[in-house]
N, C-alpha and C positions, 0 to 999 in steps of 0.2 A: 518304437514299434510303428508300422506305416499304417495310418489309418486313411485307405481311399473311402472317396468322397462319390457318391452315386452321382450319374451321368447328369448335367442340367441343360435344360432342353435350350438346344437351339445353341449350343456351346460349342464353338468354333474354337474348339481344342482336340488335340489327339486320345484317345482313351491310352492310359499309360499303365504299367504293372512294377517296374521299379522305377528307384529313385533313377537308375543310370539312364534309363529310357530318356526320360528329361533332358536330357543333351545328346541325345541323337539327332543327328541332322536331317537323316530318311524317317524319322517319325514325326518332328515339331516344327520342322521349314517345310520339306519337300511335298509334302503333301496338298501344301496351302498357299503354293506359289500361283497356282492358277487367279486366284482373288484379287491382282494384282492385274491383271487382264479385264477382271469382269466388274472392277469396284468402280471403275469410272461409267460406267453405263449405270447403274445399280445408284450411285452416287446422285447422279443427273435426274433418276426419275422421284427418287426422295424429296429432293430441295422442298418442293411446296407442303410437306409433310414431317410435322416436327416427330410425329411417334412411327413414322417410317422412318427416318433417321434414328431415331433413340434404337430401330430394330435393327436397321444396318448394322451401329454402330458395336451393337451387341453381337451379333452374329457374324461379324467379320474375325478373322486372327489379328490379335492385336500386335503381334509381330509385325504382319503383313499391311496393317493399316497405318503402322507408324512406320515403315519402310514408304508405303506412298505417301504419306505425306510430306518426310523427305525429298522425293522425286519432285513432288508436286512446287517444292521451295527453290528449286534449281532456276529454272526460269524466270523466275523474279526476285533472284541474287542476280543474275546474268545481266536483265533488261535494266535494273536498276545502278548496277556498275557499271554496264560501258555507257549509257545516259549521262552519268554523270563523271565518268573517267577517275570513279574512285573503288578500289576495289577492297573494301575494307566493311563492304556489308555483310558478308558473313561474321567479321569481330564483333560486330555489335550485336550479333544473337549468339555468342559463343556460349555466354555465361547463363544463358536464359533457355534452348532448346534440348541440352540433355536432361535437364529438371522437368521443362515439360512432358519428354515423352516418358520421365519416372512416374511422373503424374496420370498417363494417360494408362500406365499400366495398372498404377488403385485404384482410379476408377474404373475401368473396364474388369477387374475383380470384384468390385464392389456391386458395379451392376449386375454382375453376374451369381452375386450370391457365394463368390469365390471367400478362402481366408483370406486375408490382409497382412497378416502381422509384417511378415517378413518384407514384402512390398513398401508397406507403412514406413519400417524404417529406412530403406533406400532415401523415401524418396524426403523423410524429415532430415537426412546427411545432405540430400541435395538441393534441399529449398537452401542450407545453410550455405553450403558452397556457392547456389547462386550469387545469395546475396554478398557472399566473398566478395569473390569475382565480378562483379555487378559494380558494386561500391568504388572497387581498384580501378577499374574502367570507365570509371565516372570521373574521378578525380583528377584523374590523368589527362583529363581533356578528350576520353574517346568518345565521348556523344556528341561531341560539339559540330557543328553544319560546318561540313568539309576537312573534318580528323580525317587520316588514313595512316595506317601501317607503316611507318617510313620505308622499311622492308622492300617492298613492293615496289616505290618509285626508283632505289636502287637497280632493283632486277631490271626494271625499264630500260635505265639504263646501257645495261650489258644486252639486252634481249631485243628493243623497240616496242614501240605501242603496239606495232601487232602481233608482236610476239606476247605479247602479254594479253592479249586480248584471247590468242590461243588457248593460254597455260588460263587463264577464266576460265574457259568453253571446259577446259579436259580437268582442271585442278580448281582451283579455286573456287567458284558458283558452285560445282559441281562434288567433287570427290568431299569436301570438307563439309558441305551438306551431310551426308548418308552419312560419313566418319560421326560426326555429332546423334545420330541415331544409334549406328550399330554401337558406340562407347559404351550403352546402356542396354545392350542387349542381352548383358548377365541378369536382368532383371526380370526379363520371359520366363529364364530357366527357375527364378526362385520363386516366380508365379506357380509355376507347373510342378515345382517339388511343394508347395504350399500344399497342393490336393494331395499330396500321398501321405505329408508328414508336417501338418499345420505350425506347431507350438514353435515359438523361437528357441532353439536351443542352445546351450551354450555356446559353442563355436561360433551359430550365428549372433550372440549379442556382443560376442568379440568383434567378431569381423564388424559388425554396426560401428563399435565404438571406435576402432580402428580409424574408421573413416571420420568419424568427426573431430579423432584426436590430428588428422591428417591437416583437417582443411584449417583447425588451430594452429597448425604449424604454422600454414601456409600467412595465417593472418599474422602471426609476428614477424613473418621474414617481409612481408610487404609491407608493415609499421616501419618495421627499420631502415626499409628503403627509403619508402616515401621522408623518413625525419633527419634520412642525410640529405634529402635532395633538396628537402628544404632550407634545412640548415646550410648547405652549401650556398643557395642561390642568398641567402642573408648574408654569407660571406662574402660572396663575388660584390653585392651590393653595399657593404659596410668595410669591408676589410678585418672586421672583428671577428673573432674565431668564439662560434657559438659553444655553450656548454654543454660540458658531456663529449666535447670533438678536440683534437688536436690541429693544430695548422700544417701538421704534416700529411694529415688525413683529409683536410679540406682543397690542400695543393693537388693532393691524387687526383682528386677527382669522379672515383669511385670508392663504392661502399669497400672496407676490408674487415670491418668488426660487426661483432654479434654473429649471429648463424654464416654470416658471410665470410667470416674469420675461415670457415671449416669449409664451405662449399660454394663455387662463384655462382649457383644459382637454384636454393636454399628453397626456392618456391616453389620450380621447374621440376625438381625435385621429389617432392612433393605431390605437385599436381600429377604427372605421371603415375607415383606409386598410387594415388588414390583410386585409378583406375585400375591397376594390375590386382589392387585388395579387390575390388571389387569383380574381379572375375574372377578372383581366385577363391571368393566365396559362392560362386555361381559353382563353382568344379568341386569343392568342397560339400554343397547342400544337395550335388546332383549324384551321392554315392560314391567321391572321386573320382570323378573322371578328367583327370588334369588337363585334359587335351582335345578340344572341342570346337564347335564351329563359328562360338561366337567369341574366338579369340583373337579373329580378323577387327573386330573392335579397339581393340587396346591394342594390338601390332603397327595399327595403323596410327593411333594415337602417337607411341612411341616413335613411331616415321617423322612424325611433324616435326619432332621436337629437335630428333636428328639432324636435319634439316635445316630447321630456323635458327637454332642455338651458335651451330658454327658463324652462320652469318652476323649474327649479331655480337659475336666474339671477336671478330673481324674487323667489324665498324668500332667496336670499342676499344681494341689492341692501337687501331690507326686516331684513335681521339687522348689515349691517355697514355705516357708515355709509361706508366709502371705495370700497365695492363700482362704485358706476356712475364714479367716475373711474377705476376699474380698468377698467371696460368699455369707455369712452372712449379710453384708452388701450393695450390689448392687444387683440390678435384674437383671437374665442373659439375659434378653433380652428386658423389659421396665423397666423404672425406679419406683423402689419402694416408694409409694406415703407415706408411715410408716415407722418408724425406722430413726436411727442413720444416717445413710448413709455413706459416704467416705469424711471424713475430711482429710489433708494432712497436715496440722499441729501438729493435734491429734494422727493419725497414725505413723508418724512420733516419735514420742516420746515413743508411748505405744503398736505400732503393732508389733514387734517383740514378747514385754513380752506375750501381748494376745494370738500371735501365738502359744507361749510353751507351753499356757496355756490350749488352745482350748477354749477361750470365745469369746464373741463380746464385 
């Protein structure tokens, strides 16, 4: 049963009557795009006033306040990359600013006197997932003074510096800014169903759980990367073939066993669907409305992946030589319910010939 919550003052929300209202775009954006215009004047004459700020901060849409801030990060992703001719500063805040703006959604409920619950648990899947992703980025050598995206220096490649310095200006600094905002903008909508319909219900503790069984996934398919890749480079350095590995799997070169067996990219995977659960709970808790405005969010997510996956399939077909009958054989991203699949027995014996061959 919807139990609305009486108007609270100074609440830079729309008054809403159903659940579907909640995901109308002429009732919970369009109203409040103006603020977006006037929060930088409004913003400037705050600063010397911390309980003018605490009242901004409350009184603004917090759609529209974490959309500017977004904007406001464009700029010094921009000045900071071509300064330094590394464009790989937005990677280093990937893992860390959809968490924050889940964050900025609890508290801005909080201060408002709003419910929580459901918010609450967004943003407990996304502290987890930061620190996933945080961790794996670490390891990897992405924090280190002058890491970058190998990616990127390829495209230079094909494109030149200033061509790259463009695709900054219109993509990179820019577009994958807001992408990391709007991913979490199913999270507005289950602010705004919180006032009509507070209690987690079951479908939402599904969907919660969903997501943390997700980012679990995620951490065993990067365990397993990360312990071939080790294990390999002890190979390359010893000639011993460590345990748990075959030498026929060390000669690959890449992973083929564990989650990798079934999908060549078991994480990517993964990380995608974590996102489409979570608007699929935003459409779900807003009365089903499957089809909504902030599903430019995850469209776009799933763009990137588009995108980067083939290139780095690419780079990895031209490094290893069994890499395309891995293709041929595995789904790059669900498992192929037809076909051969990934034998390691089999492979082992006949995947190098196949590889000269170019068959399956």
């Amino acid at each position: 049963m919807l139990t609305p919550l009486p108007p609270t003052t100074n609440l830079a929300l729309p008054a809403l009557k159903t659940l579907q209202d909640c995901a109308a775009y002429s009732q919970v954006v369009e109203p409040f795009l103006p603020q977006l215009t006037t929060l930088p004047a409004a913003l400037a004459a705050s600063l010397t006033s911390p309980a003018a700020l605490a009242h901004l901060y409350t009184t603004t849409n917090p759609l529209l306040s974490g959309l500017a801030f977004s904007l406001a990060l464009i700029p010094i992703f921009l000045v900071v990359s071509e300064i330094n001719r590394n464009y790989s500063q937005v990677d280093r805040v990937w893992s860390i600013l959809p968490t924050l703006y889940n964050a900025h959604y609890a508290l801005w409920a909080r201060l408002n006197g709003l419910p929580t619950q459901k918010v609450d648990n967004v943003l407990a899947f996304s502290v987890v997932w930061t620190l996933r992703l945080t961790y794996n980025y670490w390891r990897k050598g992405g924090y280190q003074v002058g890491s970058e995206d190998y990616r990127w220096q390829i495209i230079k490649k094909y494109i030149g510096q200033a061509g790259l310095s463009v695709l900054n200006v219109v993509f990179i600094a820019s577009v994958q800014s807001i992408l990391l905002f709007a991913v979490t903008s199913p999270t507005y909508i289950l602010l705004l169903t919180s006032r009509l319909h507070s209690p987690m219900s079951l479908p939402d503790t599904l969907f919660a759980r969903t997501l943390m069984a997700l980012v679990l996934f995620e951490w065993f398919a990067d365990g397993q990367q990360w312990a071939y890749h080790q294990a390999k480079a002890a190979y390359q350095a010893t000639a011993k073939v460590p345990p748990g590995y075959t030498r026929a799997q060390m000669d690959r070169g890449f992973l083929t066993a564990g989650l990798w067996r079934y999908s060549r990219h078991p994480n990517f995977a993964a990380e995608q669907a974590i996102w489409v659960v979570l608007y699929t709970w935003g459409c779900a808790s807003s009365g089903g409305v499957w089809w909504n405005w902030s599903v430019g969010g995850v469209v776009s997510y799933l763009l990137i992946f588009a995108g980067s996956t083939p290139i780095t399939e690419w780079i990895s077909s031209g490094k290893y030589a069994e890499y395309k009958v891995y293709q041929q054989r595995v789904g790059r991203f669900v498992p192929r319910l037809f076909g051969k699949g990934w034998d390691e027995e089999e492979m082992a014996r006949v995947g190098p010939g196949l590889a000269k061959k170019g068959k399956q």
